[in-house]
Rosetta silent file (secondary structure, phi, psi, omega in degrees, C-alpha in Angstrom):
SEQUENCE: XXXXXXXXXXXXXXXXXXXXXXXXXXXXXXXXXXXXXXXXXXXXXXXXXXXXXXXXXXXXXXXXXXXXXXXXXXXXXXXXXXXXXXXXXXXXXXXXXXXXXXXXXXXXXXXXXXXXXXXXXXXXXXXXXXXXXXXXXXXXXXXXXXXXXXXXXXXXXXXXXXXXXXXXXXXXXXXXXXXXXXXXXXXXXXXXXXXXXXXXXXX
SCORE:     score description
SCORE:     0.000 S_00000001
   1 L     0.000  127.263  179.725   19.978  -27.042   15.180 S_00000001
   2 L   -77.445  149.634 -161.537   21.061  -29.369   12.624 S_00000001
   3 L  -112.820   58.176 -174.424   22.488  -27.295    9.875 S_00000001
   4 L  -103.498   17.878  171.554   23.099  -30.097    6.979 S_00000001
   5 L  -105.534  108.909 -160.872   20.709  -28.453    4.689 S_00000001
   6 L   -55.206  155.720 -171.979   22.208  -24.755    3.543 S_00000001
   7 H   -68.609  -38.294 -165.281   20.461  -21.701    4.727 S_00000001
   8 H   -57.932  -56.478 -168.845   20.555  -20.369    1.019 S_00000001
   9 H   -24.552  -70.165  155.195   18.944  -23.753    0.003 S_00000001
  10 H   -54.966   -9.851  163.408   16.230  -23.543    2.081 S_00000001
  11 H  -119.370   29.556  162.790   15.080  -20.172    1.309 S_00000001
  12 H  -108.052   -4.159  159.518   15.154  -20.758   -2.239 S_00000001
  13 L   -77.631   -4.722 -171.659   12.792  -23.209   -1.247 S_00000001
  14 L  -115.759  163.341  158.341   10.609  -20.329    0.204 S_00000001
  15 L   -63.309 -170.367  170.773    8.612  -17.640   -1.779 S_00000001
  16 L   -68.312  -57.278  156.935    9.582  -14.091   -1.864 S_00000001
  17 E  -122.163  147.217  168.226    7.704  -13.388    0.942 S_00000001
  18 E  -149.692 -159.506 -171.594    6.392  -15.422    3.394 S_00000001
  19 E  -133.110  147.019 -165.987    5.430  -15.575    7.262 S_00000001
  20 L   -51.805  -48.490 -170.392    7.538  -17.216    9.962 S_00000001
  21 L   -76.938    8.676  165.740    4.990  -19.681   10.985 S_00000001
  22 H  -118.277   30.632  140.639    4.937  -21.289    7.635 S_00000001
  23 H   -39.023  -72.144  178.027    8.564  -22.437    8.612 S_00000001
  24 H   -32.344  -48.400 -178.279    6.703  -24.587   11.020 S_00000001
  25 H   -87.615  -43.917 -178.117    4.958  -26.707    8.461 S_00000001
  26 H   -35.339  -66.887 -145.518    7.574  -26.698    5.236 S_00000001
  27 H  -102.359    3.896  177.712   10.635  -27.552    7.296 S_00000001
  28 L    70.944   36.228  169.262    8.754  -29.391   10.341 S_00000001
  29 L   -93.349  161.671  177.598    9.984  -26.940   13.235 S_00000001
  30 L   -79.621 -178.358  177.751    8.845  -26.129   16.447 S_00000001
  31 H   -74.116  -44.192  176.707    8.137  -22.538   16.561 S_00000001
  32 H   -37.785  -82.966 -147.781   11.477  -21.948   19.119 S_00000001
  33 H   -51.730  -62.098  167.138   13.715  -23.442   16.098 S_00000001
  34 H   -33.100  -34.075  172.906   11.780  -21.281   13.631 S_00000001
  35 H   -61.458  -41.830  179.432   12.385  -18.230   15.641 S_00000001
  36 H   -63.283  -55.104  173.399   15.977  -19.396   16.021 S_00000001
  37 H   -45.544  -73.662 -174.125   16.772  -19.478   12.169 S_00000001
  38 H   -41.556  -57.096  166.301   15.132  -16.099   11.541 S_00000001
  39 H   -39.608  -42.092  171.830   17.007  -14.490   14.009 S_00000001
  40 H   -61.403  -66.618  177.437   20.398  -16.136   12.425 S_00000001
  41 H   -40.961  -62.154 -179.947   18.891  -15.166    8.605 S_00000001
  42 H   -36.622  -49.312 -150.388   18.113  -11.686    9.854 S_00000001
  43 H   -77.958  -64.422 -154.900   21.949  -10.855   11.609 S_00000001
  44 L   -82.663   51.822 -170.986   23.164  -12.493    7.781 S_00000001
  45 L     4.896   52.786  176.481   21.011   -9.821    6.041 S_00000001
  46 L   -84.267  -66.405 -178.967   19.464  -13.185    3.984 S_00000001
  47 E   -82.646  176.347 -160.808   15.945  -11.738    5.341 S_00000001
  48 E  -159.178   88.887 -144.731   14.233   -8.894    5.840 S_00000001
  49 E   -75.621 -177.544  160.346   11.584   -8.377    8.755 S_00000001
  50 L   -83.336  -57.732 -176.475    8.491   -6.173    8.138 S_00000001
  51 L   141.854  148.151  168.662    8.371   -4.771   11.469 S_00000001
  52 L    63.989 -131.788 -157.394    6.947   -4.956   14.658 S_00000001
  53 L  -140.756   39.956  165.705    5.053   -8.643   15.688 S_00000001
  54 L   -75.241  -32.153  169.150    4.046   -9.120   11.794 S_00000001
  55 L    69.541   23.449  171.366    5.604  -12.613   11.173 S_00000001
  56 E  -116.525  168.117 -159.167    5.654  -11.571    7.461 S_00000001
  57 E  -142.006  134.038  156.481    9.657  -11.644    5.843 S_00000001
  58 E  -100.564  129.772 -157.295   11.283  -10.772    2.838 S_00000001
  59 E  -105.510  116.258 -173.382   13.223  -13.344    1.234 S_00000001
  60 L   -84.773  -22.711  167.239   16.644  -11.769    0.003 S_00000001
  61 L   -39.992  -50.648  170.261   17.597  -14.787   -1.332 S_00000001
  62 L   -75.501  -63.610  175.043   14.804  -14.943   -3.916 S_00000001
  63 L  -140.200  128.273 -170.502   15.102  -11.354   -4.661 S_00000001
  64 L   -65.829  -14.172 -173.549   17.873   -8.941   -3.334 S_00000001
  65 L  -126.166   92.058  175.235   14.622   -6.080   -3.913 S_00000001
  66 L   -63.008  135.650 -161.467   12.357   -6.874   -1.366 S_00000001
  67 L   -83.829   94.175  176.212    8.351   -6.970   -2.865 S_00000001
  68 H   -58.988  -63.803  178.696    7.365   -4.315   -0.144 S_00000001
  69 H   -33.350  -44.023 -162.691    3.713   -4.283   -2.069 S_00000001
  70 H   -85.036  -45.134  144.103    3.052   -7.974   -1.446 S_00000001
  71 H    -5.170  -87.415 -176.466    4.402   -7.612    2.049 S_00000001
  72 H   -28.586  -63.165 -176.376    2.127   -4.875    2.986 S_00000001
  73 H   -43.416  -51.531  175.774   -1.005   -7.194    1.572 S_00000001
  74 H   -29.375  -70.385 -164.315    0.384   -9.836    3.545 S_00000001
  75 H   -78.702  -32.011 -167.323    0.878   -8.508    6.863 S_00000001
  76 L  -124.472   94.789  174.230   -2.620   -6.019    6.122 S_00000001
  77 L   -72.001  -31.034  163.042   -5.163   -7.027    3.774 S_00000001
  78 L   -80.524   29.306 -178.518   -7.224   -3.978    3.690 S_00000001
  79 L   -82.115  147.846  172.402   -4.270   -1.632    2.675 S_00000001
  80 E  -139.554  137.612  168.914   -4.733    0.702    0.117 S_00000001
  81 E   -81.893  146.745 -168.336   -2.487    3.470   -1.772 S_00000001
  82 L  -144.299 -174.666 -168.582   -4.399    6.588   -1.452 S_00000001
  83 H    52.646 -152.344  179.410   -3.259   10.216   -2.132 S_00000001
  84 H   -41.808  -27.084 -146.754   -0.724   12.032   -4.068 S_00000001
  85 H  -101.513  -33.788  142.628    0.350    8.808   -4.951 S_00000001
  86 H   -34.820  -79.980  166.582   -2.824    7.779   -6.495 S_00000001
  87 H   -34.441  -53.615 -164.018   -2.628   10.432   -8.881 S_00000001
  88 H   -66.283  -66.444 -147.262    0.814   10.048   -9.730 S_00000001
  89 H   -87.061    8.497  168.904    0.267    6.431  -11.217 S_00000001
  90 H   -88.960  -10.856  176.247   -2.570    7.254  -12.789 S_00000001
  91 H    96.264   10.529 -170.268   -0.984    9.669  -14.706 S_00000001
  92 H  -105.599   10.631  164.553   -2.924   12.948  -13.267 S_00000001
  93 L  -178.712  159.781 -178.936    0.206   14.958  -11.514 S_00000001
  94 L  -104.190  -15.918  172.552    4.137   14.412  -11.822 S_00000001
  95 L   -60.838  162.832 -161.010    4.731   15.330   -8.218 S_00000001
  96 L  -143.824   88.323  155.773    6.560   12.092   -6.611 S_00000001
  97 L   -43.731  104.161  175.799    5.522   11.875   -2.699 S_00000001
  98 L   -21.078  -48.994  172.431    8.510   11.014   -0.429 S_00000001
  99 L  -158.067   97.838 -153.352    6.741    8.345    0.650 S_00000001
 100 L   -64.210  135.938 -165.824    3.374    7.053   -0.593 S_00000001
 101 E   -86.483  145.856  170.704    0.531    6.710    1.615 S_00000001
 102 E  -136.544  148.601 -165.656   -1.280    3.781    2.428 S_00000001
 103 E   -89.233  170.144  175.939   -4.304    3.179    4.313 S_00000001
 104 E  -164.022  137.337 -172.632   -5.109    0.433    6.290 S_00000001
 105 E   -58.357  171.436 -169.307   -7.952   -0.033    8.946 S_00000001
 106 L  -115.506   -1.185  171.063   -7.327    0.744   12.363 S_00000001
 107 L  -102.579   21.881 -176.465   -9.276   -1.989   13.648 S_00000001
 108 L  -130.748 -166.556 -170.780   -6.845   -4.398   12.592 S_00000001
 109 L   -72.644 -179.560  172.607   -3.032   -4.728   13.538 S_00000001
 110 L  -146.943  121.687  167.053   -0.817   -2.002   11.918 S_00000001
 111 L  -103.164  149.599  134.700    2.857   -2.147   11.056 S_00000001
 112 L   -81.511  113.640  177.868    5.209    0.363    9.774 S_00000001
 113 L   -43.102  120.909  173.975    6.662   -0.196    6.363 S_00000001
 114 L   -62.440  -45.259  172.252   10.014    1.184    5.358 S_00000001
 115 L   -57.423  -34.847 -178.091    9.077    2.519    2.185 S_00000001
 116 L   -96.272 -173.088  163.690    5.548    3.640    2.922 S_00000001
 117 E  -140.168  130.570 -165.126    3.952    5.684    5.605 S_00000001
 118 E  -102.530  130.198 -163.712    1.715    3.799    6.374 S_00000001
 119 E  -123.698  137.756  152.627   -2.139    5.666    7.907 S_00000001
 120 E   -94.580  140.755 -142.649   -4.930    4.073    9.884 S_00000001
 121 E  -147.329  131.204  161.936   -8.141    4.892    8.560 S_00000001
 122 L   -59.371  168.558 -161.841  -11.664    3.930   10.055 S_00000001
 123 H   -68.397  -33.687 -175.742  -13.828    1.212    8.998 S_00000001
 124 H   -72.534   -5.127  177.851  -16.591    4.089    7.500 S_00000001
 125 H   -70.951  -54.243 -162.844  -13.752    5.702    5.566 S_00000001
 126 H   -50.529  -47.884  173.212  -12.976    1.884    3.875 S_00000001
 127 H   -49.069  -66.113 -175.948  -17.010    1.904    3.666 S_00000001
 128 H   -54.723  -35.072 -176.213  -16.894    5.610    1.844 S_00000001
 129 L  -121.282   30.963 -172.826  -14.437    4.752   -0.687 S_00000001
 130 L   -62.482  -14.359  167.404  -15.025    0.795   -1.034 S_00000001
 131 L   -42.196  -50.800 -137.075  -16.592    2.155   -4.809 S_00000001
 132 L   -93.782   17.654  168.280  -13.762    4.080   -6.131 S_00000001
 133 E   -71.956  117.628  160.668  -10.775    0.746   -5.555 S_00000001
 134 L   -46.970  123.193  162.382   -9.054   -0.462   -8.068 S_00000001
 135 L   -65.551  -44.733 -157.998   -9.992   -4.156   -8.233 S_00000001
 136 L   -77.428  -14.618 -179.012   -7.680   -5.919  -11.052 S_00000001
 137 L   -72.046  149.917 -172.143   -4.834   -5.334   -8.645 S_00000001
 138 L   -94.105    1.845  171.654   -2.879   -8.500   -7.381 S_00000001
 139 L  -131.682  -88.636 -173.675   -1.369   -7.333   -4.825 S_00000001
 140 L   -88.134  126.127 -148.008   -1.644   -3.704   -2.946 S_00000001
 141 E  -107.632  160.312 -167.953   -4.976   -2.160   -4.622 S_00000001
 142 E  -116.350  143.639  162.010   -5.098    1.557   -5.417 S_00000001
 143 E   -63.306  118.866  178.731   -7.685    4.625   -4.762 S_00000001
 144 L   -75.787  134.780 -172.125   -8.741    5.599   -8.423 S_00000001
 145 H   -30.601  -67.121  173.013   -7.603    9.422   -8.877 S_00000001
 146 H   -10.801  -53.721 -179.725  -11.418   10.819   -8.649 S_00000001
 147 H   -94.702  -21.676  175.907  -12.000    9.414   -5.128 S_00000001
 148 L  -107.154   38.303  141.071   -8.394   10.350   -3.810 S_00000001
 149 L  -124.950   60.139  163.262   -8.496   14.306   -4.744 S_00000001
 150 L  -127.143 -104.206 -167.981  -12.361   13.926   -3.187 S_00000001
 151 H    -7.890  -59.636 -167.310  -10.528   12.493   -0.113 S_00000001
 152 H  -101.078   41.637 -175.888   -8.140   14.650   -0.031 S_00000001
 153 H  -122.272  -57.557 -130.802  -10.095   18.065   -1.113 S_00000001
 154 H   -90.690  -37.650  155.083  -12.399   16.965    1.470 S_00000001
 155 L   -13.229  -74.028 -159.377   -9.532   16.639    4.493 S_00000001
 156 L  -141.286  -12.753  179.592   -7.088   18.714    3.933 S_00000001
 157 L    35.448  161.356 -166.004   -8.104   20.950    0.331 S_00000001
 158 L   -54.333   96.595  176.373   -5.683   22.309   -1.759 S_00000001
 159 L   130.530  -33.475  156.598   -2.043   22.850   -0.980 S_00000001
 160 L   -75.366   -8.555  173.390   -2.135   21.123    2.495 S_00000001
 161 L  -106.166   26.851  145.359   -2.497   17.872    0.896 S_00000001
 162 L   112.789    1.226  176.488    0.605   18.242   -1.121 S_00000001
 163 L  -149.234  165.593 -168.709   -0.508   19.220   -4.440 S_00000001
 164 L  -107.576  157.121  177.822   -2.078   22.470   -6.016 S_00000001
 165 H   -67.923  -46.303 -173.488   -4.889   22.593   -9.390 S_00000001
 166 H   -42.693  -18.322  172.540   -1.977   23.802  -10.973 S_00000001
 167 H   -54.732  -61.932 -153.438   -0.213   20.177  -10.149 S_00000001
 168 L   -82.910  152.725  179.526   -2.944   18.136  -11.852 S_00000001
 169 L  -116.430  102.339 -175.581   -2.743   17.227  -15.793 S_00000001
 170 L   -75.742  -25.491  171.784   -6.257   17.946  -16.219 S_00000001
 171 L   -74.446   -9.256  120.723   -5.851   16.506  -19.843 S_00000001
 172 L    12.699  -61.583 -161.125   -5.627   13.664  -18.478 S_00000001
 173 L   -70.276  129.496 -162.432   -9.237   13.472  -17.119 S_00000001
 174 L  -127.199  144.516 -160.482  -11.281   10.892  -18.998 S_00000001
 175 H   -56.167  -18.257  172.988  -15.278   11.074  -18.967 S_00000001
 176 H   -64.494  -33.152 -178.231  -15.181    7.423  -16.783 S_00000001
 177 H   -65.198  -23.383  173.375  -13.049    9.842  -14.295 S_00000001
 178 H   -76.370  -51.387 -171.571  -15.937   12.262  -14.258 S_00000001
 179 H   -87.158    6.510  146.242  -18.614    9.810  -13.157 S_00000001
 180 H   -57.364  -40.573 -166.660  -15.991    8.784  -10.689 S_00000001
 181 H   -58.690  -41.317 -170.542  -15.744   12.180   -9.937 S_00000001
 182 H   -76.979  -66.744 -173.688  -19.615   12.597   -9.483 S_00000001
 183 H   -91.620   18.834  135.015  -20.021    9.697   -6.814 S_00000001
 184 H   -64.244  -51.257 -173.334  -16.939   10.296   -5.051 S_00000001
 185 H   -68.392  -37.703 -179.914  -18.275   13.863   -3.962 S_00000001
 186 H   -66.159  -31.001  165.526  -21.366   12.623   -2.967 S_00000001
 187 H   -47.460  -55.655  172.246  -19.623    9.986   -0.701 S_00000001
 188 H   -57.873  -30.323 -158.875  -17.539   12.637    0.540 S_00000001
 189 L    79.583   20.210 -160.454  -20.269   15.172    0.839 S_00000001
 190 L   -89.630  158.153  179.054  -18.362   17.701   -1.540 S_00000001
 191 L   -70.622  117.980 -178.035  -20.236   20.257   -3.655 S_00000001
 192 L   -46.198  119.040  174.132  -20.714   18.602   -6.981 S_00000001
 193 L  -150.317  118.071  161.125  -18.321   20.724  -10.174 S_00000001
 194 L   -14.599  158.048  171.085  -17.179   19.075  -12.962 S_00000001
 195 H   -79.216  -51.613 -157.849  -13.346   18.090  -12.549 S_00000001
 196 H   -73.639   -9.256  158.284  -13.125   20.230  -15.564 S_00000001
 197 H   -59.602  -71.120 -175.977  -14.735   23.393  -14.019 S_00000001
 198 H   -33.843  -44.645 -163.369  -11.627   22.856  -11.103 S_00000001
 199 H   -81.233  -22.985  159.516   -9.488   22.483  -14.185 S_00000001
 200 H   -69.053  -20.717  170.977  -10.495   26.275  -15.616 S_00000001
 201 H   -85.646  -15.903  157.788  -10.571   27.645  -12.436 S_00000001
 202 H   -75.965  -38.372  171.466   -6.900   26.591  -12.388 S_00000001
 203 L   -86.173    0.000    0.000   -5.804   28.335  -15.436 S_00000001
């Protein structure tokens, strides 16, 4: 492999993330030579693999703080954050999950993420809570709080899925979260109660 173009050069020529095979067309490689670089970038911690037979990369070049989120999307396009971790950025609990879960169908490939723990989830779960998804996000889209303590009430209920009523900042809760609240249980099947009956029944 001719090397008279620098390695940094070329991956400041790449995005932040990208996928191996779109070596092939930018730089005109067979797939072998592509394979061959990555494998060099990888040993000279320039890159960053996803895992497993994903073909998506982190470009350390571009940024020394690999964009895990856009990654994820990349390699999984139905992923979603769901849980504890839902909550947390919504501003409804202060607990901080070890490692925030995200779902992703199981009928499609699956990698594991370093940062995330990553869950496969059936296509009728993606169907039960295609409603309650944050939309505006650009990259890895989020469970709106409502539908992930439905989910996870309706699972695992309170204390196996990592948080307690006592947990939740019920002031918080804003009447659009209540008519979340209201057709998330019926997805779920759960017996319809105000969130703010749950939040008096905590104190």
């Amino acid at each position: 492999m001719r090397q008279n173009t620098s390695a940094f050069d070329r991956l400041q020529s790449l995005p932040a993330v990208f996928r191996g095979a779109d070596l092939t067309v930018r730089f005109q490689w067979t797939s072998k030579a592509a394979s061959q670089y990555l494998y060099l970038w990888k040993r000279r911690g320039l890159v960053k693999g996803l895992g497993g037979h994903s073909d998506v990369f982190t470009n350390l070049v571009k940024s020394q703080y690999p964009d895990w989120e856009q990654a994820v999307v990349k390699a999984m396009p139905s992923a979603v954050i769901f849980g504890v971790e839902s909550l947390r950025q919504s501003g409804w609990t202060t607990q901080i999950p070890t490692r925030p879960t995200v779902a992703v169908k199981a009928s499609h490939s699956v990698f594991q993420v370093e940062p995330y723990e990553i869950v496969p989830r059936s296509d009728k779960w993606f169907a039960t809570i295609e409603k309650g998804v944050h939309r505006e996000r650009a990259f890895l889209r989020v469970l709106r709080p409502a539908w992930a303590l439905a989910d996870m009430l309706q699972s695992e209920g309170w204390g196996k899925c990592g948080l307690w009523p006592d947990d939740i900042e019920w002031d918080e809760v804003t009447d659009e979260d209540e008519a979340d609240w209201v057709e998330a249980c019926k997805a779920f099947g759960l017996k319809e109660r105000r969130l703010q009956e749950l939040a008096m029944a905590s104190r």
